[in-house]
N, C-alpha and C positions, 0 to 999 in steps of 0.2 A: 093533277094536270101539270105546274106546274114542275114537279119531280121528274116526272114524263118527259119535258120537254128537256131540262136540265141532261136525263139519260141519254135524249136522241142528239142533243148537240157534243154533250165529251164520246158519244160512240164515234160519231163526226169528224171530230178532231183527232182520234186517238186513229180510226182508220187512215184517215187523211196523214198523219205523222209515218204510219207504218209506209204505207205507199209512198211515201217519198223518201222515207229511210232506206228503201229495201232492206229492213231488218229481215234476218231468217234466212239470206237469198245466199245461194253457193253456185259456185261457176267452172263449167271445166272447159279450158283454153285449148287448143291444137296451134302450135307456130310453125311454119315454114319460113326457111330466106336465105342470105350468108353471113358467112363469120368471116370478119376480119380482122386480123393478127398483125401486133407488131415485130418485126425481127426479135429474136434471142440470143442473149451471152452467154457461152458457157464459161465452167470457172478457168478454162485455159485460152480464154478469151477467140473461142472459133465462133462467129455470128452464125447463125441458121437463119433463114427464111423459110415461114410453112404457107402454102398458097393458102388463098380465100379459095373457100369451099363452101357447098352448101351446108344447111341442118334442119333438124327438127326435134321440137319441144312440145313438153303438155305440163300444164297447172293446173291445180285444184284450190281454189281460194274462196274463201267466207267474204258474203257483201256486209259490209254492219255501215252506220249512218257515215256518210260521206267518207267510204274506204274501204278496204278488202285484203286479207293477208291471209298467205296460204304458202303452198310449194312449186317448185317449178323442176322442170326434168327437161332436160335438153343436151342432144347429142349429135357431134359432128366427127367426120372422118377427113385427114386433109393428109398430107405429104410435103418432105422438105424440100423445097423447092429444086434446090443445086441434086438434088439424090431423088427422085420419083420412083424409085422402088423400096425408101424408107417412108412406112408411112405410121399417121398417129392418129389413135381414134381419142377424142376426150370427149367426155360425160359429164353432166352438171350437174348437181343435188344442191338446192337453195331455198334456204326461206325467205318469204319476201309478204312486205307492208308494203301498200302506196295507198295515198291520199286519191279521191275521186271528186273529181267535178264538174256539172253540167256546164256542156258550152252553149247547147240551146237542149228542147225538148228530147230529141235522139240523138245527140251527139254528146259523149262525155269525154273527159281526157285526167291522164292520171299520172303520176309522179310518186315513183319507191324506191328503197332500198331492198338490196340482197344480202346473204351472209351464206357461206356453205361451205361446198368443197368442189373439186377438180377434180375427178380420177382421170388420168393420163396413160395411154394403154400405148406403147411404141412397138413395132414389130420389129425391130431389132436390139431392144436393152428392156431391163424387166419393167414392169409398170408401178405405179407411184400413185399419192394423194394427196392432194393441196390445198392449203387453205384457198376459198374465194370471196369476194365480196365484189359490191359495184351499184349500179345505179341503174334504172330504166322508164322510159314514157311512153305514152303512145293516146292512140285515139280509137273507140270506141262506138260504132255506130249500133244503133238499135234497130232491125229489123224486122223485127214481129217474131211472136210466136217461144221468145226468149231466147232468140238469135240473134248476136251479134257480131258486124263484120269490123275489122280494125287493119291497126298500123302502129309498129311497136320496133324501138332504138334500146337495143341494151347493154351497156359498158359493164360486162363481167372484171377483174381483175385476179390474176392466180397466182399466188409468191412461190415462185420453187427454188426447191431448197432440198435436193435430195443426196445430200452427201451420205449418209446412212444407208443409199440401196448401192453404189458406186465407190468400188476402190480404184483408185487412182495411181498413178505414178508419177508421184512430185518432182522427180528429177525433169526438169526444165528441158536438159541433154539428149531426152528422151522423147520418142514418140512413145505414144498410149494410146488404150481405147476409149479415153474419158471423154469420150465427145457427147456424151447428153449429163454429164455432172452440172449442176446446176449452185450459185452461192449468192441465194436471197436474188434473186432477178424475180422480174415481173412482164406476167407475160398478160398482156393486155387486149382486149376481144372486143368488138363489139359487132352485133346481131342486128343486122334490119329484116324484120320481119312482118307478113301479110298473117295474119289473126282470125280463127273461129272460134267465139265463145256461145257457151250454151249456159243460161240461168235456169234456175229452179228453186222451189222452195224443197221441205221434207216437211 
């Protein structure tokens, strides 16, 4: 009897740990919203401007106790502002960790880093790949059924640096095509986005 009770209270605890862990739980994200961009320096010091545009993202992340890390995929298409028949599609491939936390019963909020890459796709010079990294938050409602609706800030960061795809012509004296040559600039993003996630076990 008393082994008995000993078994039904650590089943107790151990379900009750698991449910509040969501150990086991995977989630896959859909984002929509815009990106917005800071002007860019080329190495012949001509600024661009690329308008705010929309985008759209999907992630696949693992829940483990108070956090969730996985991949994120997000793709926007925008144009430089002063040239609107030059346009540039960039893609995002990123791993990403963030801490989770309840702020009441249905409502969580979370705080990660990213790390990845940029692919950069220009319709007028050849296309390129960039280191990224950056940071991101948001909020998390729970809606039943392993639906949840949210709200999510994300500061991408992309170092370009593509002197290897662009030859130039250093004579100062000289016009050139090197208007998308790039030397260690940073082009800086951030995403407000409206959020569907879906959980599940397996």
């Amino acid at each position: 009897m008393k082994s008995a009770s000993l078994a039904t209270i650590l089943a107790l605890v151990v379900s009750s740990n698991v449910s509040a862990a969501d150990y086991g739980d995977f989630g896959v994200s859909i984002y929509g919203g815009k990106t917005y961009s800071n002007d860019i320096e080329t190495s012949r010091h001509q600024t661009y401007e690329l308008e705010d545009d929309s985008h759209l993202g999907v992630s696949v992340d693992k829940y483990i106790s108070k956090g969730r890390y996985g991949f994120y995929y997000g793709k926007t298409e925008t144009q430089l502002t002063a040239y609107p028949l030059n346009k540039v599609e960039m893609e995002y491939l990123l791993f990403q960790s963030a801490v989770v936390r309840p702020l009441t019963d249905n409502l969580d909020i979370y705080l990660g880093a990213q790390l990845g890459a940029t692919f950069v796709n220009p319709n007028f010079i050849d296309s390129d790949t960039f280191f990224a990294t950056g940071l991101y938050t948001g909020l998390e409602y729970n809606i039943g059924a392993g639906f949840h609706l949210g709200t999510e800030v994300r500061w991408i960061v992309s170092f370009l640096s593509n002197d290897s795809k662009v030859t130039c012509d250093i004579d100062p004296a000289t016009q050139n095509t090197c208007s998308w040559h790039f030397d260690d600039e940073q082009l800086r993003q951030v995403q407000a986005s409206a959020t569907l996630s879906y959980r599940f076990s397996l």
